[in-house]
C-alpha positions in Angstrom: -9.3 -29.5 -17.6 -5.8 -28.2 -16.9 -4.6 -26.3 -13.7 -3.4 -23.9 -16.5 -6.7 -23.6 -18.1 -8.6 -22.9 -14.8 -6.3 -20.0 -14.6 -6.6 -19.0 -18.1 -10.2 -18.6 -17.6 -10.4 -16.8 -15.0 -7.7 -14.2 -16.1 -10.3 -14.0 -19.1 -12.9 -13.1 -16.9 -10.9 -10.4 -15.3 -11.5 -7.0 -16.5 -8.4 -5.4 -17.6 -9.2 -2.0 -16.6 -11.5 -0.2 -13.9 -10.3 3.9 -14.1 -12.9 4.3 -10.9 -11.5 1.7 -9.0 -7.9 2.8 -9.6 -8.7 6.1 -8.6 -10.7 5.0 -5.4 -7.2 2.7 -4.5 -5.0 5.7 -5.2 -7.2 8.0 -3.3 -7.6 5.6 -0.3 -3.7 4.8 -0.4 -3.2 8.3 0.1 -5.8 8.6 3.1 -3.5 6.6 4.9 -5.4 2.8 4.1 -3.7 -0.6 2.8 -4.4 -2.3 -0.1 -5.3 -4.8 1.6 -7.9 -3.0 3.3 -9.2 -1.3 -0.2 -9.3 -4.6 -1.5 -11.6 -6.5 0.5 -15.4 -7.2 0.9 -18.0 -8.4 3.9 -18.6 -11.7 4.1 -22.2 -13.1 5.2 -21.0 -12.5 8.8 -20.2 -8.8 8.3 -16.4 -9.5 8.6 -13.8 -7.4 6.0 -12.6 -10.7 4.0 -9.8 -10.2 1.2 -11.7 -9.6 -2.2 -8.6 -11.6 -4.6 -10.1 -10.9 -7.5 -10.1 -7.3 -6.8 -7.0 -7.6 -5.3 -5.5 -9.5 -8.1 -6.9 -6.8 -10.9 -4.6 -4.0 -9.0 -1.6 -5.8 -8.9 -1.7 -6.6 -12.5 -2.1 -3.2 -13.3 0.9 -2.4 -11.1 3.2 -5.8 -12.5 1.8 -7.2 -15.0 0.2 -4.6 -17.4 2.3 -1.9 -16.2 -0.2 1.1 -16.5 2.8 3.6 -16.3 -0.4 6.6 -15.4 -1.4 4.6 -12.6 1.7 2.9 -11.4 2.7 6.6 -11.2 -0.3 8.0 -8.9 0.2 4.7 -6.8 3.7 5.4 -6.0 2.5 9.1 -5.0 -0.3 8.2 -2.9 2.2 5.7 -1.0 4.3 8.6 -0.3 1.4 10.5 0.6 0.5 7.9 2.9 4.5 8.2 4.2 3.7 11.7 4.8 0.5 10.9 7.3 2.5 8.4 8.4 5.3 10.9 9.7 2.6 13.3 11.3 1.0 10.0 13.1 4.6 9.4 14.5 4.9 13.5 15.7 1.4 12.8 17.2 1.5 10.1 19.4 4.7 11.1 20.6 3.6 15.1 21.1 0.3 13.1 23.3 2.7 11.1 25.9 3.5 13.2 28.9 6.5 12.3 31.6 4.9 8.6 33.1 4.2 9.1 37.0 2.5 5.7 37.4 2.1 2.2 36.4 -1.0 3.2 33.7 1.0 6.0 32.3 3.9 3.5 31.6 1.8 1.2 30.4 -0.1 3.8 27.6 3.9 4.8 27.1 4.7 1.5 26.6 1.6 1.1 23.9 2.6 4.8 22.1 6.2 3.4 21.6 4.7 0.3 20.1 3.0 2.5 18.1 5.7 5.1 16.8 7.9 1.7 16.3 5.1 0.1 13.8 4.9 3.3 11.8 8.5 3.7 11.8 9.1 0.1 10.7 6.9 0.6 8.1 8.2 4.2 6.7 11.7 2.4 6.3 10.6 -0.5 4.6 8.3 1.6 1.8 11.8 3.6 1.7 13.7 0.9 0.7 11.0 -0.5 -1.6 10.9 3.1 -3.5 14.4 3.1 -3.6 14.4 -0.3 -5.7 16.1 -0.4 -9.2 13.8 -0.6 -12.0 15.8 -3.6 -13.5 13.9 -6.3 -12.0 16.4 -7.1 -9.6 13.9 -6.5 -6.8 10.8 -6.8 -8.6 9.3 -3.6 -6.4 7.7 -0.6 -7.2 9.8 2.9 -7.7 9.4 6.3 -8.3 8.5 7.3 -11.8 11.3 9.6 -11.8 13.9 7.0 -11.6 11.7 4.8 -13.6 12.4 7.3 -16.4 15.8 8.4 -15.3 14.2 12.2 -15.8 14.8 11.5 -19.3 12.0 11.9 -21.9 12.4 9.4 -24.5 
């Protein structure tokens, strides 16, 4: 047997389409989680282990397949998560009062970390929305410059 046809097979195996489980990733995108996170399972040990398959079955819907509905609702739930992402950023910041003493700089010390994370992460989902669709990139974008606001 062929590396190839190891892969072959199991790409067989692979269901093409799950509407529940795209919904549940676009739902829990939007509540702020990773896909990552969505895609993953409990070992025997309780731990959250990556679940590939399942991983692997979203991002061919995104890349491969192109499921223009659901490529769509993914983009939106990511800038839904950009939204809570923004009001994380307010929060922590609103919660820090003026540091008096070595604790309170060191919890200002963690909230910065914090803001600096999310804000880190808002620019790069930015810049990866504001790809071309031409390939040149390979990321997703926005349907509406996907379509160029033009019906076809």
């Amino acid at each position: 047997m062929t590396a190839n046809a190891g892969t072959q097979d199991r790409a067989e195996e692979m269901p093409l389409f799950d509407l529940g489980l795209a919904r549940e990733v676009c739902t829990r995108v939007a509540a702020g989680e990773s896909l990552q996170a969505i895609c993953s399972k409990e070992d025997e040990q309780g731990r959250s282990v990556p679940d590939q398959m399942k991983l692997q079955r979203v991002m061919r819907w995104l890349f491969v397949d192109e499921i223009e509905w659901f490529t769509a609702d993914y983009v939106a739930a990511r800038s839904a998560r950009l939204e809570l992402m923004l009001d994380e950023v307010v929060a922590i910041a609103d919660a820090l009062k003026e540091p008096a003493e070595k604790e309170d700089k060191d919890r200002l010390a963690v909230a910065k970390l914090r803001i600096d994370a999310r804000k880190w992460l808002i620019d790069k989902q930015l810049k990866t929305d504001a790809a071309t669709p031409t390939g040149e990139t390979g990321r997703l974008v926005p349907s509406e410059i996907l379509h160029d606001g033009v019906d076809h």
